[in-house]
Backbone as CSV, one residue per row, in Angstrom:
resi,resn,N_x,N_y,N_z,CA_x,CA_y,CA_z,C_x,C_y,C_z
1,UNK,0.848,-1.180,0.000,0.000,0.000,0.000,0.891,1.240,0.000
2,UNK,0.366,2.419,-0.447,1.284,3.512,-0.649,1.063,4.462,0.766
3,UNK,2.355,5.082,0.863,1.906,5.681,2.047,1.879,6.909,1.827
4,UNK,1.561,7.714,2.594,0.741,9.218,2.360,1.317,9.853,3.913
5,UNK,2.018,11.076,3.554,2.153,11.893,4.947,1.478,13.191,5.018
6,UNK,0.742,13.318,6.020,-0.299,14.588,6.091,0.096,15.283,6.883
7,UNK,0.463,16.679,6.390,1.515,17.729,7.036,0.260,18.887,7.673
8,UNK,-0.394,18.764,8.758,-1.511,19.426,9.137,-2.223,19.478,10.651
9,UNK,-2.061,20.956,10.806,-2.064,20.831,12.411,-4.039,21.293,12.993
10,UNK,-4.855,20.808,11.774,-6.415,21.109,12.092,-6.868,19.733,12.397
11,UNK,-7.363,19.490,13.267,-7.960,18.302,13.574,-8.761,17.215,12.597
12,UNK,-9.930,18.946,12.854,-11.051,18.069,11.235,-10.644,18.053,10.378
13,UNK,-9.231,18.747,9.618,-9.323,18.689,8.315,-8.023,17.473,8.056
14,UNK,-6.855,16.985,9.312,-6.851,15.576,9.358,-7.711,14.538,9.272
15,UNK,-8.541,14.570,10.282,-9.800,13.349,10.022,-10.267,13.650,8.436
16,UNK,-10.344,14.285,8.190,-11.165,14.270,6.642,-10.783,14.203,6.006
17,UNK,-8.857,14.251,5.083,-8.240,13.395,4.786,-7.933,12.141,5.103
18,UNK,-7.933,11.646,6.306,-7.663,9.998,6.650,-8.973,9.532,5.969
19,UNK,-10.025,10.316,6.178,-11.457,9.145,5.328,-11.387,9.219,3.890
20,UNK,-10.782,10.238,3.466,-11.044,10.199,1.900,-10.267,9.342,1.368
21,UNK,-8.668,9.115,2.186,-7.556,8.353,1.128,-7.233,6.753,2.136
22,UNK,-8.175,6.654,3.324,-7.716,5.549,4.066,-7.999,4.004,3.525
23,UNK,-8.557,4.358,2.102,-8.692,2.896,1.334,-7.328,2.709,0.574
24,UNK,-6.799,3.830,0.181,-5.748,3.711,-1.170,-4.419,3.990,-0.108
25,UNK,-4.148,4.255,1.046,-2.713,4.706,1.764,-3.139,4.457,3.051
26,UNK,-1.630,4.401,3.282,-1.162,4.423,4.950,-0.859,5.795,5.261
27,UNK,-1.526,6.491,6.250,-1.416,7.834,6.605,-0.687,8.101,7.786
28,UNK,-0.114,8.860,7.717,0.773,9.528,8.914,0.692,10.553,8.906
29,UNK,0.293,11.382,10.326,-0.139,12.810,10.611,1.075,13.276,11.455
30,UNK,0.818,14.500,10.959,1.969,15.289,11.673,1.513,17.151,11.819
31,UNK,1.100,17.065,13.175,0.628,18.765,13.515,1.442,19.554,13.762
32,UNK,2.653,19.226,13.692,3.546,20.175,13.853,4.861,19.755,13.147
33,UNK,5.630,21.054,13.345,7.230,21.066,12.424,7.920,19.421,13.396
34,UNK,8.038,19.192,14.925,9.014,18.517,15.424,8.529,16.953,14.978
35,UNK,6.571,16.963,15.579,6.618,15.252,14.892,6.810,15.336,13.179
36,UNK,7.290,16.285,12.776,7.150,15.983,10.519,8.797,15.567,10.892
37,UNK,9.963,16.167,11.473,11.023,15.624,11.754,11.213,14.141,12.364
38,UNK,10.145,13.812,12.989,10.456,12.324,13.765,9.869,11.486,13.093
39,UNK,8.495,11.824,12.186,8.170,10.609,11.582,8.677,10.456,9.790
40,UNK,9.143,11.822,9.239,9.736,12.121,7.796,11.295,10.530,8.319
41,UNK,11.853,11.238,9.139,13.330,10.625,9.274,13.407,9.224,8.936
42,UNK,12.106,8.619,9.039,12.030,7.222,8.986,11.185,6.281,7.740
43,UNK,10.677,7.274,7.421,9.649,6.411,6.496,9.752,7.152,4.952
44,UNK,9.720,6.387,4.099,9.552,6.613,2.868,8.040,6.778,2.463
45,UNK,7.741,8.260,1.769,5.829,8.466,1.598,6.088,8.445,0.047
46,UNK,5.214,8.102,-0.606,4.482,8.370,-1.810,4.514,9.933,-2.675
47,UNK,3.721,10.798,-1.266,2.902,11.847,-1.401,3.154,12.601,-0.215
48,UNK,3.130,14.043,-0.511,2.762,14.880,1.200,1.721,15.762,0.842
49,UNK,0.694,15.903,1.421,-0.129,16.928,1.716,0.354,17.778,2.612
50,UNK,0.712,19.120,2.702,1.188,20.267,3.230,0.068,21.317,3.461
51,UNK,-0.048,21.873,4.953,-0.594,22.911,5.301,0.009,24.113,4.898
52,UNK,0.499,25.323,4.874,1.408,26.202,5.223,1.255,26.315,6.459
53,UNK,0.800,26.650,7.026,0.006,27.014,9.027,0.274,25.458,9.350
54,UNK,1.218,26.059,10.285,1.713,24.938,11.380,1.944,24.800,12.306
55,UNK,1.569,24.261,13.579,2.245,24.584,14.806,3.880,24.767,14.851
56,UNK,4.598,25.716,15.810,5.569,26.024,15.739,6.563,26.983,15.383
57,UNK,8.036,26.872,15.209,8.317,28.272,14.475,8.487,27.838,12.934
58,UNK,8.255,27.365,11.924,8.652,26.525,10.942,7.469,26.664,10.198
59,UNK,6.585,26.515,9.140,5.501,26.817,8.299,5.847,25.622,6.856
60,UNK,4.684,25.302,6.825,5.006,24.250,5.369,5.589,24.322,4.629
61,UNK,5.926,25.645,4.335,6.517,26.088,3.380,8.161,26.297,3.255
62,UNK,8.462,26.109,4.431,9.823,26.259,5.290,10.180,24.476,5.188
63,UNK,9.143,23.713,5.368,9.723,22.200,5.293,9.802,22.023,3.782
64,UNK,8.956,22.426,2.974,8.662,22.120,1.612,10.259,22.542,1.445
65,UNK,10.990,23.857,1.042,11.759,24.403,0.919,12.962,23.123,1.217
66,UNK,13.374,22.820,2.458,14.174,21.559,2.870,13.792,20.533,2.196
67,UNK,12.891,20.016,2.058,12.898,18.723,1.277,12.938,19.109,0.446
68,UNK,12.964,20.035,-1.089,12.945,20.295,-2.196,14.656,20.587,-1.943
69,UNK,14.837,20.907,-1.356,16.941,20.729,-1.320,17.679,19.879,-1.331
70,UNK,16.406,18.824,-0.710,17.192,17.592,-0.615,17.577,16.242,-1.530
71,UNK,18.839,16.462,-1.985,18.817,15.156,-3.192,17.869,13.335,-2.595
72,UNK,17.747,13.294,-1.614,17.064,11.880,-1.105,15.601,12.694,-1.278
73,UNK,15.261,13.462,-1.190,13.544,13.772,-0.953,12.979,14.566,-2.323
74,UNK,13.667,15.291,-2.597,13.492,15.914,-4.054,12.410,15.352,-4.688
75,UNK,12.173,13.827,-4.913,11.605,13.208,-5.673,10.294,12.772,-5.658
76,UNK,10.042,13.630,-3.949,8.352,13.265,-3.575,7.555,14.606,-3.397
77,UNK,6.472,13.687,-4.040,5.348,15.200,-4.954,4.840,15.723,-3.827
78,UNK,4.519,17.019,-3.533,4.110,17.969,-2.479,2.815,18.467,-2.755
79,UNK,1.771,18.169,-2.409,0.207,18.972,-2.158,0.447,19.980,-1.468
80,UNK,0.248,21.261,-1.530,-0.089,22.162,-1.024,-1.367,22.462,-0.749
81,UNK,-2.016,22.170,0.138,-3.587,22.098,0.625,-3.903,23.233,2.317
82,UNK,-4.163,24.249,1.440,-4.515,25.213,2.283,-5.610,26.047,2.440
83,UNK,-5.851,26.768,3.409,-7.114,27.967,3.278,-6.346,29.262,2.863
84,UNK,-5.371,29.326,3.007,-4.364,30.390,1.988,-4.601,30.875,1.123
85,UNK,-5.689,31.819,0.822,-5.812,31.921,-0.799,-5.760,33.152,-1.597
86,UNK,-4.559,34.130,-1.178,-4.339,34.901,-2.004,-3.226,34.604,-2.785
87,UNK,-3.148,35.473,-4.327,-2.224,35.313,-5.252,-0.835,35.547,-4.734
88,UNK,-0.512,35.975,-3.712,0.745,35.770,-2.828,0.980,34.621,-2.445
89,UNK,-0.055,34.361,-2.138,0.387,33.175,-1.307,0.818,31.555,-2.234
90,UNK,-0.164,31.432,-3.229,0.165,30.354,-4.403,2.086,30.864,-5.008
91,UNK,1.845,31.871,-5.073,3.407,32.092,-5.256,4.327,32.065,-4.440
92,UNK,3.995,31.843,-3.317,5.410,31.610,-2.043,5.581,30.010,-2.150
93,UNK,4.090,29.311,-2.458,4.365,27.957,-1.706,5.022,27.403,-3.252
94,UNK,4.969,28.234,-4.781,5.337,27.474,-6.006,6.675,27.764,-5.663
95,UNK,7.428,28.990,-5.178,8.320,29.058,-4.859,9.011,28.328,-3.925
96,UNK,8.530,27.908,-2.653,9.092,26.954,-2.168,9.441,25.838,-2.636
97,UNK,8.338,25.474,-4.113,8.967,23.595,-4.437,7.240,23.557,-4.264
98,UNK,6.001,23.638,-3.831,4.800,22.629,-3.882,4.934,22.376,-5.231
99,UNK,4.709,21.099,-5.471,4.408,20.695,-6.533,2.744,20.851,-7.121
100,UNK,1.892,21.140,-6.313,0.769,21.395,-6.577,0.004,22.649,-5.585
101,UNK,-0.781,23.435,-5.809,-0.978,24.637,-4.529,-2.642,24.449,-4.945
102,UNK,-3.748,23.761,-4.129,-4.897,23.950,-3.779,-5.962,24.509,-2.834
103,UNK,-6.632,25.151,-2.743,-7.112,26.299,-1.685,-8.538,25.149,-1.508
104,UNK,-8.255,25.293,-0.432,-9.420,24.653,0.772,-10.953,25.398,0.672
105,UNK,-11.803,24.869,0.553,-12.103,23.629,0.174,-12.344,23.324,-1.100
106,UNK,-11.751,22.257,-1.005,-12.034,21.214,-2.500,-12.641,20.208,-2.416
107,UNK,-13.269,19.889,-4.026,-14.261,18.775,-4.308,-13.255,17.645,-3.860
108,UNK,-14.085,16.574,-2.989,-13.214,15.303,-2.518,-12.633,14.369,-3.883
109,UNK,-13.972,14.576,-5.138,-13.002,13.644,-6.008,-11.742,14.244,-6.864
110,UNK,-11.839,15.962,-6.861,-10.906,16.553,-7.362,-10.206,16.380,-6.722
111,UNK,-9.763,16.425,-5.365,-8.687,16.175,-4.420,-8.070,14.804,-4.863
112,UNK,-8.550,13.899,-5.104,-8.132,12.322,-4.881,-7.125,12.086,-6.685
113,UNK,-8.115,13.050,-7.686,-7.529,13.033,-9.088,-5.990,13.565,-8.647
114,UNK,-5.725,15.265,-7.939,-4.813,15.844,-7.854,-3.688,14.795,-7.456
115,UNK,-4.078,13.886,-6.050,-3.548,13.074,-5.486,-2.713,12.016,-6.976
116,UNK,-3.717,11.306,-7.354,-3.152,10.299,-7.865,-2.420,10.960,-9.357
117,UNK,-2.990,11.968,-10.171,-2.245,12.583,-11.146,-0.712,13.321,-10.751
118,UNK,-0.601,13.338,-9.346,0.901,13.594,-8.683,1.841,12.786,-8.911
119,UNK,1.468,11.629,-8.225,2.068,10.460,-8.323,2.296,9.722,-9.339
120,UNK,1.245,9.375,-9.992,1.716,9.328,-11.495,2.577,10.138,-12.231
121,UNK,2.891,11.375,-12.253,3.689,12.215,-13.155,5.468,12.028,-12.106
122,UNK,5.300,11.603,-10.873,6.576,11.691,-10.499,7.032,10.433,-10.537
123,UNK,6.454,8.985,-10.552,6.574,7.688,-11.398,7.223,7.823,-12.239
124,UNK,6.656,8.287,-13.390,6.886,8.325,-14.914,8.773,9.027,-14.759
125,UNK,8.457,10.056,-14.104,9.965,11.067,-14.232,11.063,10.292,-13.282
126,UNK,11.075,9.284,-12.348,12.052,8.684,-11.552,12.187,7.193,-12.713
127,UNK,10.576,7.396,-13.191,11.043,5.528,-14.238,12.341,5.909,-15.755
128,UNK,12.399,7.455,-15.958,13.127,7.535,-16.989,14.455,8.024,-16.763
């Protein structure tokens, strides 16, 4: 099964990703910058869904930034899934590296297309 890390410090809007993708992935939550350090260090994900708003001093966009530096992580696709929604703001998080920037709320099956049309396009680019 593929695993999925959910970078998000809202309760409901964790639970409501774990129901939409808990048939197709293994999910791992992380509400803040220190558990995305303790549970990233260990596990290989698929996918990240990214808040920008995070508990802490650190912001999604600040981790996005690090893993997009990183030659081992580089290679995993980034959701940007936020209530963020000014034209500033889609441009900080493209700038950081999201590989995708979606403003909250979204249709659940558009969410799940974004999801799997991610993964597919970063497949294809590690298979060549």
């Amino acid at each position: 099964m593929k695993r999925m890390l959910v970078v998000e410090d809202d309760y409901l809007s964790q639970e409501t990703l774990k129901r939409i993708f808990r048939d197709e992935f293994e999910i791992d939550i992380c509400e803040s910058v220190e558990i995305f350090h303790e549970k990233f260090s260990n596990i290989k994900y698929d996918i990240i869904i990214m808040d920008i708003s995070l508990r802490g001093k650190l912001t999604g966009l600040d981790l996005t930034r690090g893993l997009k530096s990183s030659e081992f992580h580089s290679n995993i696709p980034i959701l940007c899934l936020t209530a963020h929604s000014f034209r500033n703001d889609k441009k900080n998080a493209l700038d950081a590296g999201v590989d995708l920037f979606v403003v909250k709320p979204v249709e659940v099956n558009q969410l799940r297309s974004y999801v799997s049309e991610l993964i597919e396009s970063f497949s294809k680019s590690t298979d060549s």
